[in-house]
N, C-alpha and C positions, 0 to 999 in steps of 0.2 A: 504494500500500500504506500503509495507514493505521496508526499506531501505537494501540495499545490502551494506556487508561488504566485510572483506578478501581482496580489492583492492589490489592490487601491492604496495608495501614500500620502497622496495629496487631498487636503480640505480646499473643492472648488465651489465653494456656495459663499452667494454674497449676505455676508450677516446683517441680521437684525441688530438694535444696543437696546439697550435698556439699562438706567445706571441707577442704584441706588441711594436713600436720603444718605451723606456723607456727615453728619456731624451739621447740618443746619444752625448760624449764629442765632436763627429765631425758632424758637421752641414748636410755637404752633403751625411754619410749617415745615419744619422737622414731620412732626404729628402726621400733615397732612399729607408728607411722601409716603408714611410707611403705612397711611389708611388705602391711599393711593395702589400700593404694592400689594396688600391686602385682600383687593376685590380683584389684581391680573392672578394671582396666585389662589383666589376661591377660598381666604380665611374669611373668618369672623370679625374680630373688632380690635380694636387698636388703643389700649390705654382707654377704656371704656365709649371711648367714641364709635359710632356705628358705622361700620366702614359698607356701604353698598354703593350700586352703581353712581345713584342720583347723587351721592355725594360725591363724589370723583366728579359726573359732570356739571355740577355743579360750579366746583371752584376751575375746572378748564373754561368755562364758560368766563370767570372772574379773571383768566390771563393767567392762570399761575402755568407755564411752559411744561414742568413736570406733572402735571395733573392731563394735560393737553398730548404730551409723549404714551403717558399711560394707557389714555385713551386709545390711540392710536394702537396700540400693541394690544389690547383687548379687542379690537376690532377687526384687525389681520386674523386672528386668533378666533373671533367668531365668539366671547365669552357667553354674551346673551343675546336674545332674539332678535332681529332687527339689524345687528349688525356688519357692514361689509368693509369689504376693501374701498368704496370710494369713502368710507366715511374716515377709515384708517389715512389715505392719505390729507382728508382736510384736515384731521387733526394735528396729525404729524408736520402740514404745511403753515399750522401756526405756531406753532412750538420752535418750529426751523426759522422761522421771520424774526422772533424772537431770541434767536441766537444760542440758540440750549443744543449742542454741537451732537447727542446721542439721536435726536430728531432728529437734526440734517442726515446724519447716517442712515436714518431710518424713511426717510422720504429718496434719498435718494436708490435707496433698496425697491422701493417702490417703482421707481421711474426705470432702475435696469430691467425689471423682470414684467414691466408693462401690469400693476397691481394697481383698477382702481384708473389709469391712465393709459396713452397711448408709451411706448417704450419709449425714452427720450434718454439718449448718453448725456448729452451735451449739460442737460439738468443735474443728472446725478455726477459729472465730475463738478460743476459748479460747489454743490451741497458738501462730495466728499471735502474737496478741499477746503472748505470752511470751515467742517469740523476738522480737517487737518490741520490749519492754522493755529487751532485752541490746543493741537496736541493729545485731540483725541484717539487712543491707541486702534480701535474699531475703523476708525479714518482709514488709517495708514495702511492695514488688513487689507478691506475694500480696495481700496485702489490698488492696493500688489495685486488682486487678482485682476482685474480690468486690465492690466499692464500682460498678466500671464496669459489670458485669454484673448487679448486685443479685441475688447467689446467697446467701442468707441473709441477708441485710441489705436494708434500703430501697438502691435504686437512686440515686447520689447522686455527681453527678460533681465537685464539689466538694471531695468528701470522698474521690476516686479521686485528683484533681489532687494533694492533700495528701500521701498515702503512695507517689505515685509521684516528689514530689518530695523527699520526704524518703531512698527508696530511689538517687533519682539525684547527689543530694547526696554520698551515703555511696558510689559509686562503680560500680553495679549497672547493668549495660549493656542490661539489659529495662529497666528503670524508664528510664532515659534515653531511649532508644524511646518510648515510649508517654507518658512524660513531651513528648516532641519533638510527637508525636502529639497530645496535649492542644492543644498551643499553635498546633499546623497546622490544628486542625480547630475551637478555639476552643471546647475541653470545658472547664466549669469554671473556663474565664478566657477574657481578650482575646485574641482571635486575632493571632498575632504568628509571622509563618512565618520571620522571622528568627532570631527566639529557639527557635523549632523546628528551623531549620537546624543551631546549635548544639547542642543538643542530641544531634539524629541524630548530627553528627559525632562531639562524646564520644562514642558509644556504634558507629559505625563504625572508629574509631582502636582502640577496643577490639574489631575483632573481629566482633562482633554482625552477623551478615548482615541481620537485618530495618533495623537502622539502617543498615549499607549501602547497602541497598537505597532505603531513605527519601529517602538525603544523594543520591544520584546520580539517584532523581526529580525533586527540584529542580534539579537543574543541567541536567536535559535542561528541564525547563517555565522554567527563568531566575526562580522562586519560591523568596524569600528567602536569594538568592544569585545571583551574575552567570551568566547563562545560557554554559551549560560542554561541549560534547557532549564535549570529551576527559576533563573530571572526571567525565560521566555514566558514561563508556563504563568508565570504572578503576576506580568503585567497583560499577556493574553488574556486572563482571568478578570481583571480591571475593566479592560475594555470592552470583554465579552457582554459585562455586568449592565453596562448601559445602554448595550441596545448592537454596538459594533459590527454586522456582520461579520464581515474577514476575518475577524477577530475568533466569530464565535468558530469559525470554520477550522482555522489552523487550532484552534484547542480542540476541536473535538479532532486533530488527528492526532494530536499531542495524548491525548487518551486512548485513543484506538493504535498506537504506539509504544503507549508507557514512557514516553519523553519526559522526563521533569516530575513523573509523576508515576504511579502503579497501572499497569493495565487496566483500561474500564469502559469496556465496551457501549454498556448502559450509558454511561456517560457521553461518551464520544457520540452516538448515534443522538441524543441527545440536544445538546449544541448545534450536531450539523443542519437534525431536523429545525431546532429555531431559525435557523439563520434562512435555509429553503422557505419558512412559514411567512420569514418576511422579505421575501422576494427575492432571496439570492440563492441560484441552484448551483454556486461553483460546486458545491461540495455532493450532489445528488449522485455523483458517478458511486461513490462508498458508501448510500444510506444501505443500499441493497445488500450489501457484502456482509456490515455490521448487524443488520436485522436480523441474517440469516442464523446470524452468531447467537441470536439473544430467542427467549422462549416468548410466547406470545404475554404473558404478564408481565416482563421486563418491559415490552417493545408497548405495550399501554399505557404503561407509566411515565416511559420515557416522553411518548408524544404525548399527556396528558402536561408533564411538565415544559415541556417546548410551546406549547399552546400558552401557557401560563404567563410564558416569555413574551408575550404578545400585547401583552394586557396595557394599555395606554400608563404612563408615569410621566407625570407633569415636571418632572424633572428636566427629563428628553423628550423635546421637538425638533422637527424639522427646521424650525429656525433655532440661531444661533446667538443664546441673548449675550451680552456684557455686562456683568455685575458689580 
């Protein structure tokens, strides 16, 4: 049984932001960010205060720019009825007028991917760069990838390498990824899978399943870092944890293996079926081989827990917020 390579390395999605209340010099709207934060995340209340929609729009409607972003990100997101994308980008389009640089990010998200409006680059490098101006790390991200992808701009990996290191600098756990990425695959600089390793890592210590997934391919290939099946197997397991496809695929062959780990077939078939469940069949060619291995109350369990894997966690979405 042969391990499959080639997985996906790169995070090419243009992120959402979303920033949280920082320490507010004014208490009450301190208060009113993290009532704000409250109704996108589907809590309760906030220091007794009642945190529901009306009140969020409420104070967007009063100018506060963070109530007005929020808004925005609930709406993409579809919280409650009534909801769309064109309302997500009016709100977002006040919030950005008003200078609140996680909006500009977030309208211009909008305008690449045509959300809500007709697809407009020329908007969204405007927006990006604004919030780039302020030093916003999500800026910098964005635009590496428009530069990687040449979606309104010349195609220019050079000029991707620059803002994804400028984003990874400032502590942005995409840009680090794909920054790592740069330096693995020798985009825009010397190839240096060293300096790639670190990077992944920043950006796995933070979290980031895709650098998860990066740091623990290297430890399994022994590339730019001491060949590790226990470091592969812990931080495939990381990755796996939040949703990772690729991730979930090379662990389960890392168990249908015994790599890093005890033989476990259950397991391994497991894993592969989640990842199959959520639309990736790299790994479909060994569910067959492992089934045959397993009695039919193992092979129930196991797809009853692979299903389980399925199950919506507000944690992970398809967008990519900034905290």
């Amino acid at each position: 049984m042969k391990m499959q390579s080639g997985l996906a390395r790169l995070t090419a999605l243009v992120a959402f932001a979303v920033i949280a209340a920082r320490g507010s010099t004014l208490a009450q709207e301190s208060i009113n960010q993290q009532c704000s934060l409250a109704v996108v995340s589907a809590t309760a209340d906030v220091k007794g205060q009642i945190c529901d929609l009306a009140t969020v729009q409420r104070l967007a409607r009063s100018g506060y720019a963070f109530e007005q972003n929020q808004l925005g990100i609930a709406s993409i997101l579809a919280i409650a009825p009534g909801m769309s994308e064109k309302d997500a980008l009016a709100w977002f389009q006040k919030a950005a007028q008003r200078g609140y640089a996680p909006a500009q990010v977030n309208l211009a998200v909008m305008y690449v991917n045509g959300w809500g409006t007709p697809v407009n680059y020329a908007a969204a490098l405007h927006w990006l760069n604004s919030a780039a101006s302020q030093h916003f790390p999500r800026a910098y991200y964005n635009l590496g990838i428009l530069f990687l992808e040449g979606k309104g701009v010349r195609q220019d990996n050079t000029e991707a390498f620059r803002w994804f290191q400028q984003g990874a600098n400032a502590g942005d756990s995409g840009a680090q990824t794909n920054l790592g990425y740069m330096y693995d695959m020798g985009l825009g600089c010397t190839r240096n899978v060293s300096t790639a390793a670190q990077w992944y890592r920043k950006a796995a210590e933070a979290g980031n399943p895709l650098g998860e997934n990066n740091l623990a391919d290297l430890y399994l290939r022994g590339q730019g870092v001491k060949q590790d099946d226990s470091e592969a197997l812990h931080w495939f397991q990381h990755a796996a944890a939040q949703g990772h496809t690729g991730a979930r695929i090379k662990l389960g062959y890392m168990y249908a293996q015994g790599k890093g780990t005890a033989h476990d077939a259950q397991a391994a078939y497991m894993w592969i079926k989640a990842a199959a469940l959520a639309g990736d069949p790299r790994g479909n060619d060994v569910l067959h081989s492992l089934e045959k291995s397993l009695d039919p109350k193992q092979v129930a369990e196991a797809d009853e827990q692979a299903a389980k894997l399925q199950q919506p966690d507000v944690t992970i979405t398809a967008l990519r917020f900034a905290r």
